[in-house]
N, CA and C atoms as an extended XYZ file, in Angstrom:
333
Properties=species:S:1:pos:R:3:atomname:S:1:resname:S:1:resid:I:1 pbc="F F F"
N       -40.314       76.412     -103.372 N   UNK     1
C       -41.198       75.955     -104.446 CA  UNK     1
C       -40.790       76.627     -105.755 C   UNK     1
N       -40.410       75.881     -106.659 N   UNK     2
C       -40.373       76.570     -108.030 CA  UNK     2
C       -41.330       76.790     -108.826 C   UNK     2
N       -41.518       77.966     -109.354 N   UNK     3
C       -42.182       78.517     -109.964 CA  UNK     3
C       -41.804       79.374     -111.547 C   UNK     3
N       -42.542       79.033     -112.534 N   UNK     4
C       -41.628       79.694     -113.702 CA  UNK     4
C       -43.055       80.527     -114.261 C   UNK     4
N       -43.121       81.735     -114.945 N   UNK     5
C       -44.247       82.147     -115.168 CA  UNK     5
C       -43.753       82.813     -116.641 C   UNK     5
N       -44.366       82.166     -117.518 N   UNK     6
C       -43.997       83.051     -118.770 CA  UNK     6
C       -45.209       84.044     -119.042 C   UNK     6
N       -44.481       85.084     -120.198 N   UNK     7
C       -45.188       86.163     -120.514 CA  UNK     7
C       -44.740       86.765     -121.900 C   UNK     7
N       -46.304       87.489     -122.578 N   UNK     8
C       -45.331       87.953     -123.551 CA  UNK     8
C       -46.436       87.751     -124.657 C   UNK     8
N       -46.870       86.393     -124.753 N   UNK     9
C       -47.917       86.101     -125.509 CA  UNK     9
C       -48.667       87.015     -126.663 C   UNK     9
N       -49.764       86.664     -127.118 N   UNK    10
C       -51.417       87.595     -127.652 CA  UNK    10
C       -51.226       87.209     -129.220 C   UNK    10
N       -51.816       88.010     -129.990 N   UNK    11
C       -51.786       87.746     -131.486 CA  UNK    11
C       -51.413       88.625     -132.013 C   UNK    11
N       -50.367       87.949     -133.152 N   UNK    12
C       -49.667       89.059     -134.358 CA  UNK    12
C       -49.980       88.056     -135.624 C   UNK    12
N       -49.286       89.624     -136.632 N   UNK    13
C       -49.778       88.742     -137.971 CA  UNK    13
C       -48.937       88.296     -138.324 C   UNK    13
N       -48.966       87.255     -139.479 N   UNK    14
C       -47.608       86.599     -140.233 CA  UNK    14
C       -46.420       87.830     -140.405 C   UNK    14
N       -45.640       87.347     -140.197 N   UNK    15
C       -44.200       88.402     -140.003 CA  UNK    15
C       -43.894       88.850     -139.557 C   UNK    15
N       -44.560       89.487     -138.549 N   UNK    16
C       -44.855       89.647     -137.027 CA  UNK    16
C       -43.839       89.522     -136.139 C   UNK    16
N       -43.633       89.801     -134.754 N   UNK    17
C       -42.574       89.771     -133.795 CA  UNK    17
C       -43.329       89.485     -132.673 C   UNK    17
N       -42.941       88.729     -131.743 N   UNK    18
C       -42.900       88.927     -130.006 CA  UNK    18
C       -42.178       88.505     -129.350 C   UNK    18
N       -41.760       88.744     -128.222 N   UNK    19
C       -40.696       87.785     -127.096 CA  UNK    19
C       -41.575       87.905     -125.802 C   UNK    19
N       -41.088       86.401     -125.904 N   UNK    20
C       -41.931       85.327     -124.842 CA  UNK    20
C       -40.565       85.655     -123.715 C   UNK    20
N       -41.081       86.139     -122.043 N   UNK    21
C       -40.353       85.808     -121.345 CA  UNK    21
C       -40.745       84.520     -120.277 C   UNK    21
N       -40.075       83.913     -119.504 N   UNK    22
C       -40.034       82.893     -118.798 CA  UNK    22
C       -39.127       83.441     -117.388 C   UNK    22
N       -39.888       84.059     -116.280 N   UNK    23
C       -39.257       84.699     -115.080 CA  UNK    23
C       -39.062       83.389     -114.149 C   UNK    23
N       -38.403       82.870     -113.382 N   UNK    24
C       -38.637       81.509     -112.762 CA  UNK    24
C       -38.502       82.436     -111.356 C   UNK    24
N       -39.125       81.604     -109.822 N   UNK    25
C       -38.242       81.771     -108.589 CA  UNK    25
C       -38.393       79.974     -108.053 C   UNK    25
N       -37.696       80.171     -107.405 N   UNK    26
C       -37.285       79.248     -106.324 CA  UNK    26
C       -36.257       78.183     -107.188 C   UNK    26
N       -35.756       79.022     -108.274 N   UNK    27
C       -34.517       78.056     -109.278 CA  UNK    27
C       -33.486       78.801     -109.779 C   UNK    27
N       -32.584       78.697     -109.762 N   UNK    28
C       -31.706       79.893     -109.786 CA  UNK    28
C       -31.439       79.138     -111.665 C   UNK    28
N       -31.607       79.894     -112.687 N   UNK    29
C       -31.534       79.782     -114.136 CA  UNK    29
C       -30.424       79.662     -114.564 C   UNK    29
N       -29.538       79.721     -114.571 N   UNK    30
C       -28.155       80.278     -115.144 CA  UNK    30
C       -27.229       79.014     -114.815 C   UNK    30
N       -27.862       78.105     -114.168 N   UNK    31
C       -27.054       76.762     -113.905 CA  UNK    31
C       -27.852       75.994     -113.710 C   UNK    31
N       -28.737       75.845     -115.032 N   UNK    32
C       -29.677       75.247     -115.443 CA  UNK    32
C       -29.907       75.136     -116.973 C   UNK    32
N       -30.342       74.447     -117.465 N   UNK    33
C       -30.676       73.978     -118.917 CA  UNK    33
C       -32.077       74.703     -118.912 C   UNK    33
N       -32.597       75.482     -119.678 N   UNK    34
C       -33.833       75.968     -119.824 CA  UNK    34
C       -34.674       75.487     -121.339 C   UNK    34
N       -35.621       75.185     -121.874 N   UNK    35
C       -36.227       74.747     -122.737 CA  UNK    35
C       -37.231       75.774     -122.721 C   UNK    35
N       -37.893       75.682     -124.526 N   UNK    36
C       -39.344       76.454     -124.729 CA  UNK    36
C       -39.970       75.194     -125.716 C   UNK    36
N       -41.244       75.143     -125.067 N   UNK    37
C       -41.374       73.781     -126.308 CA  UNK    37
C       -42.817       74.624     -126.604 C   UNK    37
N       -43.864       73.747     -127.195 N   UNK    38
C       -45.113       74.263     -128.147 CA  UNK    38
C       -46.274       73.316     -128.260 C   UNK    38
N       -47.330       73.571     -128.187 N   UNK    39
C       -48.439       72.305     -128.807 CA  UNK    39
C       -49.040       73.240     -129.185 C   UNK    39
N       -49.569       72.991     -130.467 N   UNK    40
C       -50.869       73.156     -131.415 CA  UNK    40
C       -51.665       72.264     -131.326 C   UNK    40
N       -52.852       72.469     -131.541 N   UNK    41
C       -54.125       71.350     -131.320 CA  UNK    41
C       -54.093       70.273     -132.022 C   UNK    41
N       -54.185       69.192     -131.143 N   UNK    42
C       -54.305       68.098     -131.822 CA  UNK    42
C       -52.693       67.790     -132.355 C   UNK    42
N       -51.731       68.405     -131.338 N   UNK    43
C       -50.060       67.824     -131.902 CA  UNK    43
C       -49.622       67.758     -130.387 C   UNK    43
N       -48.341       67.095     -130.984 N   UNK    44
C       -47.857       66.604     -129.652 CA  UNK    44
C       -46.913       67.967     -129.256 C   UNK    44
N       -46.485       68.308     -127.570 N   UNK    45
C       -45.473       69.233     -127.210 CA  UNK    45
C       -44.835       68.830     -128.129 C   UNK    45
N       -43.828       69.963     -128.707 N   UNK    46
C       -42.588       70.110     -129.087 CA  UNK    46
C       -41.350       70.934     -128.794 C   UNK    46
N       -40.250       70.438     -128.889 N   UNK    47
C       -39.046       71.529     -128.029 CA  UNK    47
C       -38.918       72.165     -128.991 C   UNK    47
N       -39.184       73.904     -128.893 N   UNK    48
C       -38.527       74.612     -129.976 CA  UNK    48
C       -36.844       75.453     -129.927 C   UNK    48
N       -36.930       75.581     -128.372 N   UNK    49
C       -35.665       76.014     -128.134 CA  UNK    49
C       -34.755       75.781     -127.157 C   UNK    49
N       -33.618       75.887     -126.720 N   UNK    50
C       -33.248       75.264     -125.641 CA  UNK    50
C       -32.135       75.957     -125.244 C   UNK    50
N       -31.949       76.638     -124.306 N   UNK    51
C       -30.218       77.110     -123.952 CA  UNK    51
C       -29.634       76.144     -122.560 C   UNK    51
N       -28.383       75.807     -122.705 N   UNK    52
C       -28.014       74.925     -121.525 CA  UNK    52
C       -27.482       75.405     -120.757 C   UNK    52
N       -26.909       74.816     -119.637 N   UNK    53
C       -26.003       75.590     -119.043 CA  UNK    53
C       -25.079       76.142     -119.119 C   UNK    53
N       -23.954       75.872     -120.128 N   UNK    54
C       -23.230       76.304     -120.487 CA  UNK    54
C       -23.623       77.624     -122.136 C   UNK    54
N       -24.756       77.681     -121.910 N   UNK    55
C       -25.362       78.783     -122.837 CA  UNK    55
C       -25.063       78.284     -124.036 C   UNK    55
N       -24.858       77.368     -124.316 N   UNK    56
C       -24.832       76.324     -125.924 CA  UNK    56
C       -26.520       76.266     -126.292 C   UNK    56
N       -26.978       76.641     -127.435 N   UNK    57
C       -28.379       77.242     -127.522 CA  UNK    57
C       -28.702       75.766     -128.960 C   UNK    57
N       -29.837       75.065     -128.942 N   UNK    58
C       -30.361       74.715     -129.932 CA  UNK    58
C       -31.612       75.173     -130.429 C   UNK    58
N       -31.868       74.552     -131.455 N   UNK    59
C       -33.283       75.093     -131.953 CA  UNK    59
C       -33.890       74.255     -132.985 C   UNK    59
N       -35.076       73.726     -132.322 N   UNK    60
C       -36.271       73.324     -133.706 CA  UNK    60
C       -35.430       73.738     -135.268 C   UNK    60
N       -35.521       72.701     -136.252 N   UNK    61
C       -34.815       72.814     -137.430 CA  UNK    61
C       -36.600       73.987     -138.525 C   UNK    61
N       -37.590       74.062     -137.765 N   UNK    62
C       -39.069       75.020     -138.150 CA  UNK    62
C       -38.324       76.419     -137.743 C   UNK    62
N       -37.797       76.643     -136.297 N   UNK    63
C       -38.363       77.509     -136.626 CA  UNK    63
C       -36.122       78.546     -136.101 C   UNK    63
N       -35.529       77.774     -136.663 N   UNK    64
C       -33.665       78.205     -137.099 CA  UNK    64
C       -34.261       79.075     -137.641 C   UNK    64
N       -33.350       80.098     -137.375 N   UNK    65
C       -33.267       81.765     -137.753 CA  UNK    65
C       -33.853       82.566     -138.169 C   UNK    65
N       -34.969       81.855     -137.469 N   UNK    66
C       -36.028       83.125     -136.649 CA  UNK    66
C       -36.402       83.362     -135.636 C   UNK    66
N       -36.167       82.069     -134.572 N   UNK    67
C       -36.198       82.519     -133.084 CA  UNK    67
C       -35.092       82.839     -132.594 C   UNK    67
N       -34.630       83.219     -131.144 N   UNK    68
C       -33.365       83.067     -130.402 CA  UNK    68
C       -33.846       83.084     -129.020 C   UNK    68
N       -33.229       82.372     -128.894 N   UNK    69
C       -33.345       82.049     -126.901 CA  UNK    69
C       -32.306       82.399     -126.646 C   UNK    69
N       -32.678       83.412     -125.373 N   UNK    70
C       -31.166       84.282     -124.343 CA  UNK    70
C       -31.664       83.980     -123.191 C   UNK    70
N       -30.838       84.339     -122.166 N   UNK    71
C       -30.866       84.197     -121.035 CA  UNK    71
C       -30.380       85.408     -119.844 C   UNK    71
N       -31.287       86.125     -119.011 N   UNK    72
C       -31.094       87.362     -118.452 CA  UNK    72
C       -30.972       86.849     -116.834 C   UNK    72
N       -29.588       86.644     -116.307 N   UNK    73
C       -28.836       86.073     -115.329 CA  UNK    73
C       -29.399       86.712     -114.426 C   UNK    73
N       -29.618       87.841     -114.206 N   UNK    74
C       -30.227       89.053     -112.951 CA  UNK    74
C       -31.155       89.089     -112.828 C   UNK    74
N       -31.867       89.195     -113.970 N   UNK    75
C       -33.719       88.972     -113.774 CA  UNK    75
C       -33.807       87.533     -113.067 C   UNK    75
N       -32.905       86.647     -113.359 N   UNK    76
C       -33.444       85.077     -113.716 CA  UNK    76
C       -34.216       84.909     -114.377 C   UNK    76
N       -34.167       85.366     -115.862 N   UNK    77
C       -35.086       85.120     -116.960 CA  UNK    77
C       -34.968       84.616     -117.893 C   UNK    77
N       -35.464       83.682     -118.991 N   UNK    78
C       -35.286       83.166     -120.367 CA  UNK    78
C       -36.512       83.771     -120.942 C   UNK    78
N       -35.620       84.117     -122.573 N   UNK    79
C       -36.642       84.987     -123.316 CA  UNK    79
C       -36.364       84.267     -124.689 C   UNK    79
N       -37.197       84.014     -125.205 N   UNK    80
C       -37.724       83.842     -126.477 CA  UNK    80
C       -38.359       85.111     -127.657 C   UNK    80
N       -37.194       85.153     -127.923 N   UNK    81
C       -37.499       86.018     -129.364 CA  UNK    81
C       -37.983       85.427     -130.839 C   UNK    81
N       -39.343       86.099     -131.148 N   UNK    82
C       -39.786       85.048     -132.103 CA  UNK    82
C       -40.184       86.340     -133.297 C   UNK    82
N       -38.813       86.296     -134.534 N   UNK    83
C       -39.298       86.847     -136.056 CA  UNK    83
C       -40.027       86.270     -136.901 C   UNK    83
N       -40.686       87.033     -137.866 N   UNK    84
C       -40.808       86.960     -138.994 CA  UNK    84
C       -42.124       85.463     -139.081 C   UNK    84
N       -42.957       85.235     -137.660 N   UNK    85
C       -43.664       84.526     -137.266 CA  UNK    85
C       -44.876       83.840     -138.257 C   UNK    85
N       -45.080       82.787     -138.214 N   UNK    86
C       -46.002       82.228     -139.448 CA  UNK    86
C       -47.063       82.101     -138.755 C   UNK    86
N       -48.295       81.314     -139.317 N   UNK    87
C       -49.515       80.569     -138.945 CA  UNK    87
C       -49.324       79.675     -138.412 C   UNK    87
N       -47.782       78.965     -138.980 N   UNK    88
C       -47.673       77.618     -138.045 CA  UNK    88
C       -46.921       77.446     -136.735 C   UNK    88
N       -46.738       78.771     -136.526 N   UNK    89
C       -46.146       79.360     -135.059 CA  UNK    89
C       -47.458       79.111     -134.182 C   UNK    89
N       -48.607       78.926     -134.466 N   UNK    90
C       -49.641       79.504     -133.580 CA  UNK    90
C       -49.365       78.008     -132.715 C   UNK    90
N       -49.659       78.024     -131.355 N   UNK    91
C       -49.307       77.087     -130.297 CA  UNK    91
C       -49.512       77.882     -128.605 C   UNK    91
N       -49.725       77.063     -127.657 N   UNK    92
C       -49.456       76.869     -126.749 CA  UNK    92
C       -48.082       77.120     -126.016 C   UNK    92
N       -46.801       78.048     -125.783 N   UNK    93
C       -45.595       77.744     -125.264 CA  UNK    93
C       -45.780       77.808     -123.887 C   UNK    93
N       -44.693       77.117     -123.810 N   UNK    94
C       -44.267       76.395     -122.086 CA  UNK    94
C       -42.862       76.442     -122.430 C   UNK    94
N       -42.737       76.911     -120.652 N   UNK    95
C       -40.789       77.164     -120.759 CA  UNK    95
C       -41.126       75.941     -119.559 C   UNK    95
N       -40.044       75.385     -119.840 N   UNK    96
C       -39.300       74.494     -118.710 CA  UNK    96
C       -37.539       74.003     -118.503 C   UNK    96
N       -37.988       74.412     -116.684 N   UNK    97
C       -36.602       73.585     -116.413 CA  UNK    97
C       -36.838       72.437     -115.555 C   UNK    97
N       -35.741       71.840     -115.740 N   UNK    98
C       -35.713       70.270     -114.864 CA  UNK    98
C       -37.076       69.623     -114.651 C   UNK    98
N       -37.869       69.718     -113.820 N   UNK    99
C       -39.400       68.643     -114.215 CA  UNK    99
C       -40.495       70.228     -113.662 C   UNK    99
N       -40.051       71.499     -114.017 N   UNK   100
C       -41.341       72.372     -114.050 CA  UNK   100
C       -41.234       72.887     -115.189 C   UNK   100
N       -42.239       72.923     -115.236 N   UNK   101
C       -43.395       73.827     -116.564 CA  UNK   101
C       -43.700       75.030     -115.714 C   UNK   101
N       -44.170       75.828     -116.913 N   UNK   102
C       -44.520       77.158     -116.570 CA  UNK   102
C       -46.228       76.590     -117.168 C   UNK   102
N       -47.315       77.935     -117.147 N   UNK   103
C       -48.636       77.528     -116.731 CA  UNK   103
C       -49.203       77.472     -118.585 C   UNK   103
N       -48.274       78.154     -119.167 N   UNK   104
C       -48.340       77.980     -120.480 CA  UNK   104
C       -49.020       79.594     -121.331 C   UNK   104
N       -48.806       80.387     -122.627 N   UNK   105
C       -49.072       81.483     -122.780 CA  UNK   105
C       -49.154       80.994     -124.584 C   UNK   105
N       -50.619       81.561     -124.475 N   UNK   106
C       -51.205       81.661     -125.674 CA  UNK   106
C       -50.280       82.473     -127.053 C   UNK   106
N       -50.240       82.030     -128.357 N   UNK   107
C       -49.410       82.595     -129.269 CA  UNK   107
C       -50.183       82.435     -130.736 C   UNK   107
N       -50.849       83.470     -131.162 N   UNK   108
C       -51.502       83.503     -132.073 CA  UNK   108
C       -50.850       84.258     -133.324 C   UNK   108
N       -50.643       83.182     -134.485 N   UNK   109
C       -50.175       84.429     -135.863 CA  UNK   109
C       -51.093       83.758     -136.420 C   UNK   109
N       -52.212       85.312     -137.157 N   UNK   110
C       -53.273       85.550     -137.852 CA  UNK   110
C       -53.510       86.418     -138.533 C   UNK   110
N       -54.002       86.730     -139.791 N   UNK   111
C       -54.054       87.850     -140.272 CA  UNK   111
C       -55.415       88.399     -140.585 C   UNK   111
């Protein structure tokens, strides 16, 4: 059974830092395409980040060079590093691979 559980979440203020991790089991990560997407209320999911298998990384044109998505082969982990964080960061993230979601982790920038 696959399972992905992110972590990392809570509230910071504008400018702010956190990294979101995404631990998966029963999927081995690293030969896999991993995604982080987002909903804010009343918006639709959105993909903010994405590393593939071949570790070729995209990113939401919001929130380019200030996040980075890596990938920790041993843990089996994807992490989301999120700088210099706005108000309009605040969302819902979900990591997913292939058709699982993780359960989803609250992300608040507030001041």
């Amino acid at each position: 059974q696959v399972q992905l559980v992110e972590s990392g979440g809570g509230l910071v203020q504008p400018g702010g830092s956190l990294r979101l991790s995404c631990a998966a089991s029963g999927i081995i990560f690293y030969i896999n395409a991993v995604g982080w997407y987002r909903q804010a209320p009343g918006k639709q999911r959105e993909l903010v980040a994405s590393i593939s298998r071949g570790d070729s990384l995209n990113y939401a044109e919001s929130v380019e060079g200030r996040f980075t998505v890596s990938r920790d082969v041993a843990k089996n982990t994807v992490y989301l590093q999120m700088n210099s964080l706005k108000p309009g960061d605040t969302a819902v993230y979900y990591c997913n691979c292939r058709d699982c979601w993780g359960q989803g982790i609250q992300v608040t920038v507030s001041s």
